[in-house]
mmCIF file of the C-alpha atoms, coordinates in Angstrom:
data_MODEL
# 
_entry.id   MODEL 
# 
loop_
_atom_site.group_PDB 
_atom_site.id 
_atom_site.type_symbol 
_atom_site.label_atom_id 
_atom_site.label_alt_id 
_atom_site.label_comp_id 
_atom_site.label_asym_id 
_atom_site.label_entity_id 
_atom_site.label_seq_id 
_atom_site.pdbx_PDB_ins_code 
_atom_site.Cartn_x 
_atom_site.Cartn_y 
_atom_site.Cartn_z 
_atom_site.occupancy 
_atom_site.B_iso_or_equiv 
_atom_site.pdbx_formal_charge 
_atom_site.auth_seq_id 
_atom_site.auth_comp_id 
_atom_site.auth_asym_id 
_atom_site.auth_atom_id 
_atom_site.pdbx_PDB_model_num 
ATOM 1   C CA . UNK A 1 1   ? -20.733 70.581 8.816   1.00 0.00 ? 1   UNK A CA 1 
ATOM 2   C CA . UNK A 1 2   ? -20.252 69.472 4.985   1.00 0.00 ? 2   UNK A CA 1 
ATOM 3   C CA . UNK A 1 3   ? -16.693 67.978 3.493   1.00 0.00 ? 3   UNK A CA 1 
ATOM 4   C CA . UNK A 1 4   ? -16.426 71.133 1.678   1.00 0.00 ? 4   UNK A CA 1 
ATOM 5   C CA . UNK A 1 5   ? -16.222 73.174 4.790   1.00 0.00 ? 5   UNK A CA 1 
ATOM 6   C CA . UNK A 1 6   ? -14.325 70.566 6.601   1.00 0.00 ? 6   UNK A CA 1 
ATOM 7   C CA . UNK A 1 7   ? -12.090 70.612 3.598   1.00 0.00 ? 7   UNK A CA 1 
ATOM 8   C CA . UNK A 1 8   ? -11.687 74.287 3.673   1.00 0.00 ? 8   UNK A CA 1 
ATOM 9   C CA . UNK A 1 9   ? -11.187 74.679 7.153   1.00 0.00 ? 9   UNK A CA 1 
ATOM 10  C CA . UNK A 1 10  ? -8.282  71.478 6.474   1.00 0.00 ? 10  UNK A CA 1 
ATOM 11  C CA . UNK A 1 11  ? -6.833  74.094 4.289   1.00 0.00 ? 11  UNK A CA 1 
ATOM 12  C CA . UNK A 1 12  ? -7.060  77.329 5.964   1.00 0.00 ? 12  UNK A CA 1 
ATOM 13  C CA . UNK A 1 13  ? -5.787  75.758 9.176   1.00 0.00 ? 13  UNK A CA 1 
ATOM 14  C CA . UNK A 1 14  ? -2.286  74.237 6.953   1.00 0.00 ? 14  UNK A CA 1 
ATOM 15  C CA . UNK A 1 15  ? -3.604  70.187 7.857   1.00 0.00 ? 15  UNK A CA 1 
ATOM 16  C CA . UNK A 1 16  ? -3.430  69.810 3.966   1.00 0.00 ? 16  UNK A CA 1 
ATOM 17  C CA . UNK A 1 17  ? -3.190  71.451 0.531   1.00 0.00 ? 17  UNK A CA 1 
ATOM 18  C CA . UNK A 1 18  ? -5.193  71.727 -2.140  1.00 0.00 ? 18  UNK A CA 1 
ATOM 19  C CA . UNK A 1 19  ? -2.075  70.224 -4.693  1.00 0.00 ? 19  UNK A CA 1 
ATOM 20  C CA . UNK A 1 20  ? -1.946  67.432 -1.769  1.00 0.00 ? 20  UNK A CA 1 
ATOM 21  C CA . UNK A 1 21  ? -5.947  66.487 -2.085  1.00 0.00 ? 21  UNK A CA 1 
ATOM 22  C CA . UNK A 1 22  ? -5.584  66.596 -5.611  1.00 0.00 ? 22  UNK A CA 1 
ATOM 23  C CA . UNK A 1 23  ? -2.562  64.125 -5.566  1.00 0.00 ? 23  UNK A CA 1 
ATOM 24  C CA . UNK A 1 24  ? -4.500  61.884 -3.208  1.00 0.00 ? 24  UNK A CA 1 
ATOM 25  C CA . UNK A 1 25  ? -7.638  61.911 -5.033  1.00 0.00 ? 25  UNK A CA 1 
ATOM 26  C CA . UNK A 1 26  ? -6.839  62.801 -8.307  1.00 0.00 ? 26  UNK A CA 1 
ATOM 27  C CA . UNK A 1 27  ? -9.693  65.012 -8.334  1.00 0.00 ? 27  UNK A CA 1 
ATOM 28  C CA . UNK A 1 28  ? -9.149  67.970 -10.971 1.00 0.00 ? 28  UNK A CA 1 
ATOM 29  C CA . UNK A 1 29  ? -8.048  71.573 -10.300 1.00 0.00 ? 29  UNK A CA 1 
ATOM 30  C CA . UNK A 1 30  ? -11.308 73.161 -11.681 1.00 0.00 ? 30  UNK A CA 1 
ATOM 31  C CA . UNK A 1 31  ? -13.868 70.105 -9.896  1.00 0.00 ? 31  UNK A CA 1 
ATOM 32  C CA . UNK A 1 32  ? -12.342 70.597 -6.521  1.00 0.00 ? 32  UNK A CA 1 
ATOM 33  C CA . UNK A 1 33  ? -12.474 74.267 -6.419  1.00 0.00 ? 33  UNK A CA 1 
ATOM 34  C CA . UNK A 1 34  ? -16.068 74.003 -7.404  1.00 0.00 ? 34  UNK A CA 1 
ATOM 35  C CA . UNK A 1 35  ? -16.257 71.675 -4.432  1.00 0.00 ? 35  UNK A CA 1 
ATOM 36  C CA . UNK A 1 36  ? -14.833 73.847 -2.279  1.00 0.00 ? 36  UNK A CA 1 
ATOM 37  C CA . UNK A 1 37  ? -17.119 76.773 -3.537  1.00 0.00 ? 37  UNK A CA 1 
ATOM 38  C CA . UNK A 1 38  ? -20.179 75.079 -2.446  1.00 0.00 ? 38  UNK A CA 1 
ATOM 39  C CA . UNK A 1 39  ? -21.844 77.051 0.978   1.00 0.00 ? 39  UNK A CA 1 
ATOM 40  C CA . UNK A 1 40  ? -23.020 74.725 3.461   1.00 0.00 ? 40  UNK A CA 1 
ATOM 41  C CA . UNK A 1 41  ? -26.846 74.580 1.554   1.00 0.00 ? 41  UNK A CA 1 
ATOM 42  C CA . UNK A 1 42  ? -24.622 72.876 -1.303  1.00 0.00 ? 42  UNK A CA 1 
ATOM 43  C CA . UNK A 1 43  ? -25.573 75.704 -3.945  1.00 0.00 ? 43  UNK A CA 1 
ATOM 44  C CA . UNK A 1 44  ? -22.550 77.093 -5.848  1.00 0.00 ? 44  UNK A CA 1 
ATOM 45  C CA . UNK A 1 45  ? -20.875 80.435 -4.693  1.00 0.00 ? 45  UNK A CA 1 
ATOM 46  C CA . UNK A 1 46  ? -18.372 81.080 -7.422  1.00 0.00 ? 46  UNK A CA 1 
ATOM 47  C CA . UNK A 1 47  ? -19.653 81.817 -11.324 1.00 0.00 ? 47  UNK A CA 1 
ATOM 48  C CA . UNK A 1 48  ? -21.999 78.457 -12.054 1.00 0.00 ? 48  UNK A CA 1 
ATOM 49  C CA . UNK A 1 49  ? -20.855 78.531 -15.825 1.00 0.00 ? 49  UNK A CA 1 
ATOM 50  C CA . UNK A 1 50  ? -17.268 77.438 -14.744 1.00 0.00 ? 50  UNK A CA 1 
ATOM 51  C CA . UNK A 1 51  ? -18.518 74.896 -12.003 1.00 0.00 ? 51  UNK A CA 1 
ATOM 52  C CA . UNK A 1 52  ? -17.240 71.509 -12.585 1.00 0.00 ? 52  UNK A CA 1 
ATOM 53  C CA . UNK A 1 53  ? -19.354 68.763 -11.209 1.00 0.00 ? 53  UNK A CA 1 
ATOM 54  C CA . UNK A 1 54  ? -18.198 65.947 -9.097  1.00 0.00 ? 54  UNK A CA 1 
ATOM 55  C CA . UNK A 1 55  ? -18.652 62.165 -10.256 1.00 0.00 ? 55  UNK A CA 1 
ATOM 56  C CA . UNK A 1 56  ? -19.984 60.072 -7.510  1.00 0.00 ? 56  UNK A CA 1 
ATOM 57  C CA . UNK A 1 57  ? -17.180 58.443 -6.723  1.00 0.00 ? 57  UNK A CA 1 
ATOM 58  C CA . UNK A 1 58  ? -14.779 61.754 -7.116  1.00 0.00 ? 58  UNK A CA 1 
ATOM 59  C CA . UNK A 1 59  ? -17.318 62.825 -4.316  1.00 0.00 ? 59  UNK A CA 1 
ATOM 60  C CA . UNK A 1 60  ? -16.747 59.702 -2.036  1.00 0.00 ? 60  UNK A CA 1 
ATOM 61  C CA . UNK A 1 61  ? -13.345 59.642 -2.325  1.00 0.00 ? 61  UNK A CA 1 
ATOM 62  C CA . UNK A 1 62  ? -13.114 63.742 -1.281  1.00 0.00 ? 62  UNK A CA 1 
ATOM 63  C CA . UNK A 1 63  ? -15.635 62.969 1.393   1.00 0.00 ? 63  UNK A CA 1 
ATOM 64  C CA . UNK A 1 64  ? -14.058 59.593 3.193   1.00 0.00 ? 64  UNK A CA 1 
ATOM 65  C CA . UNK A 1 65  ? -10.537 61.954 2.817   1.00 0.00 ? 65  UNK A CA 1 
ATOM 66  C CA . UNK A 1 66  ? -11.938 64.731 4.779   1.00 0.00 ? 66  UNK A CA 1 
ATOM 67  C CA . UNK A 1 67  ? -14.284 61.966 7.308   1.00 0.00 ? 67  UNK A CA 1 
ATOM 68  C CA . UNK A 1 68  ? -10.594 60.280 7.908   1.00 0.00 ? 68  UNK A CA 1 
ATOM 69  C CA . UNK A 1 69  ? -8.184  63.734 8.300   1.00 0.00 ? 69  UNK A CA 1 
ATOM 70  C CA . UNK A 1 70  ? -11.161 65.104 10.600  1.00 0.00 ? 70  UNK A CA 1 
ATOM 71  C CA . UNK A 1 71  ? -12.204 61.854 12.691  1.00 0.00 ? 71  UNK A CA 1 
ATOM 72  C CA . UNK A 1 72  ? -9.881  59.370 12.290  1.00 0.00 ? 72  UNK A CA 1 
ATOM 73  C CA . UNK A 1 73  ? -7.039  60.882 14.339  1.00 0.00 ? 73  UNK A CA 1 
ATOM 74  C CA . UNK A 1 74  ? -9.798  60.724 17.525  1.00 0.00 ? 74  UNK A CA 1 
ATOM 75  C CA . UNK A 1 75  ? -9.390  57.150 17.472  1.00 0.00 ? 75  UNK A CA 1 
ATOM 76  C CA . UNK A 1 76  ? -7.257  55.587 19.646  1.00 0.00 ? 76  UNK A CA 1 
ATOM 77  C CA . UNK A 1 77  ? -4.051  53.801 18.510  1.00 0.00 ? 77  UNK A CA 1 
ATOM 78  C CA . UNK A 1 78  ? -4.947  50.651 20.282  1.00 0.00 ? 78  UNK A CA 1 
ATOM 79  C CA . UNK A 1 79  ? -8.278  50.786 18.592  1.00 0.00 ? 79  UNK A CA 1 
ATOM 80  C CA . UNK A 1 80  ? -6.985  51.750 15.161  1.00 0.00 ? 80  UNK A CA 1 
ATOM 81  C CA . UNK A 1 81  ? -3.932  48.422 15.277  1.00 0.00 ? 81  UNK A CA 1 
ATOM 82  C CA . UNK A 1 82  ? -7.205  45.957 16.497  1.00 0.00 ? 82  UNK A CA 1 
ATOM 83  C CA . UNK A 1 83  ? -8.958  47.431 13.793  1.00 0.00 ? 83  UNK A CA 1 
ATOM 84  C CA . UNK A 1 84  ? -6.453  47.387 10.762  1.00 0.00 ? 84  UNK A CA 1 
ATOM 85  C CA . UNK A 1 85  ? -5.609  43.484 11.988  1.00 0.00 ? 85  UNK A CA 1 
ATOM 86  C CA . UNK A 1 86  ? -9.088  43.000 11.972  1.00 0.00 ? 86  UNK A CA 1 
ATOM 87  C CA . UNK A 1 87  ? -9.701  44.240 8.470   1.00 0.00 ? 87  UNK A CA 1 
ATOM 88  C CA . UNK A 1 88  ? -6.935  42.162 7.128   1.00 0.00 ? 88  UNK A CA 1 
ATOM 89  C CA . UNK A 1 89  ? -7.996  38.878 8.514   1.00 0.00 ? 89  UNK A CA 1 
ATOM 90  C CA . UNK A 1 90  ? -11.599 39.377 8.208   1.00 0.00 ? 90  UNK A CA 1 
ATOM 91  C CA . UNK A 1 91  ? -11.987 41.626 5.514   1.00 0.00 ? 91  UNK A CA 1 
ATOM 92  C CA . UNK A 1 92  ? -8.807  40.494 3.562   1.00 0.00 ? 92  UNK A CA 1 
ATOM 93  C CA . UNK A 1 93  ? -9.126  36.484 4.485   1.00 0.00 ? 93  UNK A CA 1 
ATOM 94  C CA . UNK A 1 94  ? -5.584  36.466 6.039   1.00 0.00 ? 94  UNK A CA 1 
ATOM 95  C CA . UNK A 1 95  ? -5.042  34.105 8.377   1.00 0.00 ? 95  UNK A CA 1 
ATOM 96  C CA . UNK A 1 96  ? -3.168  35.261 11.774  1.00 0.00 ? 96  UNK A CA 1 
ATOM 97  C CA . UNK A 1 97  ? 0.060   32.382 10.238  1.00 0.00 ? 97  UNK A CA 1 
ATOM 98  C CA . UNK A 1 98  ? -0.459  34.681 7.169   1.00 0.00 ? 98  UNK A CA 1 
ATOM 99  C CA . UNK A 1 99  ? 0.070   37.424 8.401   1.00 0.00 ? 99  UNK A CA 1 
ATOM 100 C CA . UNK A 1 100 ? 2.782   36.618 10.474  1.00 0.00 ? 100 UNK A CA 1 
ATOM 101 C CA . UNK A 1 101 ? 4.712   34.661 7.476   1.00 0.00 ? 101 UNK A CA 1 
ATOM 102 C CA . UNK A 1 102 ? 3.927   37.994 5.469   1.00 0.00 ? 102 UNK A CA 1 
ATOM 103 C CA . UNK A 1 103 ? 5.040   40.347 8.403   1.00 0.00 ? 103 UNK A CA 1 
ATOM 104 C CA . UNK A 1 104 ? 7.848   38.135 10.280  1.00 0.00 ? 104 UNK A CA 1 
ATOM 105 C CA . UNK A 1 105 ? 6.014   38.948 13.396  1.00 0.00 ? 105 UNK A CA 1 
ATOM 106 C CA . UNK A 1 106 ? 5.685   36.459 15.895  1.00 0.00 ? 106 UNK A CA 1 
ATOM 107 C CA . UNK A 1 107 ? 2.082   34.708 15.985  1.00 0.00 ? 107 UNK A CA 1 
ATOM 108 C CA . UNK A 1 108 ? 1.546   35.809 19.823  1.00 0.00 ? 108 UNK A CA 1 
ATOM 109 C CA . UNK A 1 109 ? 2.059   39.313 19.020  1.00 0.00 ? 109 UNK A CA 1 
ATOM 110 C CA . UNK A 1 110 ? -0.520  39.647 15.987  1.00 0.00 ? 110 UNK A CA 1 
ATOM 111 C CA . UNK A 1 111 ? -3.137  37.297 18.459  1.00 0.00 ? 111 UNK A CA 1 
ATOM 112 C CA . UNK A 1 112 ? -1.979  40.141 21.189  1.00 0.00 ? 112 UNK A CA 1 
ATOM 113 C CA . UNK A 1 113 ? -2.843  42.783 18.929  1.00 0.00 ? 113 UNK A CA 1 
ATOM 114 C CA . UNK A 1 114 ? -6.176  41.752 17.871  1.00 0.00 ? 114 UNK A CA 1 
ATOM 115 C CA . UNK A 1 115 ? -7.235  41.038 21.559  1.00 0.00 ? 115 UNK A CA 1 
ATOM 116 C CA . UNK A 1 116 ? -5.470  42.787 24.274  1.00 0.00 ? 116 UNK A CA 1 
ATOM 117 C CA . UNK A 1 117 ? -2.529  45.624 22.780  1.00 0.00 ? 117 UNK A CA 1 
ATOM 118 C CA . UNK A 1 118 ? -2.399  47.446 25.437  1.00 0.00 ? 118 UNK A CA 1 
ATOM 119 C CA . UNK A 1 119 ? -0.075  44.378 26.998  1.00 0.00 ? 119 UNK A CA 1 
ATOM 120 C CA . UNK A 1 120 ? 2.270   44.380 23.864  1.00 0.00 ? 120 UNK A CA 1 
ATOM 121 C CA . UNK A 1 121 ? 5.519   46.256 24.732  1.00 0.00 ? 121 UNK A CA 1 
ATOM 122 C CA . UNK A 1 122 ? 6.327   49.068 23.125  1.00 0.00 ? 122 UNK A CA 1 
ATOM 123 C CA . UNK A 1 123 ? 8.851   47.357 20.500  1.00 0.00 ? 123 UNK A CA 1 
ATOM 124 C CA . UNK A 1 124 ? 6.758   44.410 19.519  1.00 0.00 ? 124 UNK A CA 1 
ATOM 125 C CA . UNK A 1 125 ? 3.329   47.172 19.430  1.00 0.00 ? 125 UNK A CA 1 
ATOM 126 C CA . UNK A 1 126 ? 5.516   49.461 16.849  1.00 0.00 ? 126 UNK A CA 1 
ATOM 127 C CA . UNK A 1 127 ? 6.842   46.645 14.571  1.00 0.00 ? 127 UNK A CA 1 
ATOM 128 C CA . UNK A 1 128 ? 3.403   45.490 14.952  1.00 0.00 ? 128 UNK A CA 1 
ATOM 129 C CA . UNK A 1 129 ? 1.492   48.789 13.684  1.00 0.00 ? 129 UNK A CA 1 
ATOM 130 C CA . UNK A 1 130 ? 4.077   49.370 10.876  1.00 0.00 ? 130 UNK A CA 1 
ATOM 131 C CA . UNK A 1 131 ? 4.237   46.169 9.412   1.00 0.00 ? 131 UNK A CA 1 
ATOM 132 C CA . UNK A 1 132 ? 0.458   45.381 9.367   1.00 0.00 ? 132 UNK A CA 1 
ATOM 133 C CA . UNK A 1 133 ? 0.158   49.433 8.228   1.00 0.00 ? 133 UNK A CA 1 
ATOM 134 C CA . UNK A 1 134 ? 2.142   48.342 5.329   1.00 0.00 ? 134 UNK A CA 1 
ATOM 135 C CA . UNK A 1 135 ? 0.555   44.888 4.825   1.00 0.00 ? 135 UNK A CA 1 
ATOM 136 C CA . UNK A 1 136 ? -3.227  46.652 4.832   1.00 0.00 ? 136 UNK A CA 1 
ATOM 137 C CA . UNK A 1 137 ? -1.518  49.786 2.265   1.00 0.00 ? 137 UNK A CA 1 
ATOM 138 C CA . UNK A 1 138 ? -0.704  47.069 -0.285  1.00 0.00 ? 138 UNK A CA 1 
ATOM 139 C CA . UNK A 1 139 ? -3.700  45.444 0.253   1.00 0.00 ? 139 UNK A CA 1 
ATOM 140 C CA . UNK A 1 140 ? -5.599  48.412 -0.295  1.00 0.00 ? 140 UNK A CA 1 
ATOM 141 C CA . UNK A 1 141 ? -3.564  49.332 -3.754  1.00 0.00 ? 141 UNK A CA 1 
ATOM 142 C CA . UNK A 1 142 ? -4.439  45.710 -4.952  1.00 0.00 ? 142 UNK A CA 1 
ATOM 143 C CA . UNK A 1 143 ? -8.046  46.240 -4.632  1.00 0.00 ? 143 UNK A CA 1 
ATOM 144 C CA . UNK A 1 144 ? -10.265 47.068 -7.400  1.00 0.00 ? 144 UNK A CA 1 
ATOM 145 C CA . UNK A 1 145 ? -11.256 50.743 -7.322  1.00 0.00 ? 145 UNK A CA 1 
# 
């Protein structure tokens, strides 16, 4: 299935709105209607002389949207805290002290998280996800786009 239909079935099934995609994206009224006009073929459904073409990167950023509302929930939440700590030391260049300094978490806990979560308890594993959910959301709005 295409992001258009996995972006109209988001829709029609109340996961998301079109005023929320375009907040999120900042795609335009007219460019993601055309977007969500396409059939699955790609071609162009509604009239083709008011079809607003996608950029490139208005089309990635619609696409990895719809891949994370549609896939990334599968993931499990274990997974997904190894995987944000991951991105922020190896992706980011945090250090584990960084992150800790940055989060107030305890050094153990992050080194738990990035190896073994499922033996975090429940308190530590929720200050844990929030804080480095956080940390990774600013990191994310500092990056160049």
């Amino acid at each position: 299935m295409n992001p258009a239909d996995e972006l109209r079935i988001l829709i029609s099934d109340g996961g998301i709105t079109e005023d929320a995609v375009q907040s999120i994206t900042s795609v335009t009224t007219e460019k993601l209607r055309s977007f969500l006009n396409q059939t699955q073929s790609g071609m162009v459904v509604a009239d083709p002389e008011k079809m607003e073409v996608l950029s490139i990167d208005e089309s990635m950023r619609l696409s990895i949207l719809v891949a994370q509302l549609t896939e990334g929930f599968q993931i499990d939440d274990d997974e997904r805290l190894t995987a944000i700590l991951e991105s922020l030391t190896l992706e980011c260049g945090l250090t584990v002290p960084n992150i800790a300094r940055l989060t107030g978490l305890e050094i153990e806990d992050l080194e738990s998280g990035l190896h073994d979560p499922a033996s975090i308890p429940i308190e530590k594993k929720y200050a844990l996800a929030l804080r480095s959910s956080y940390l990774i959301n600013a990191v994310g709005l500092a990056r160049n786009r």
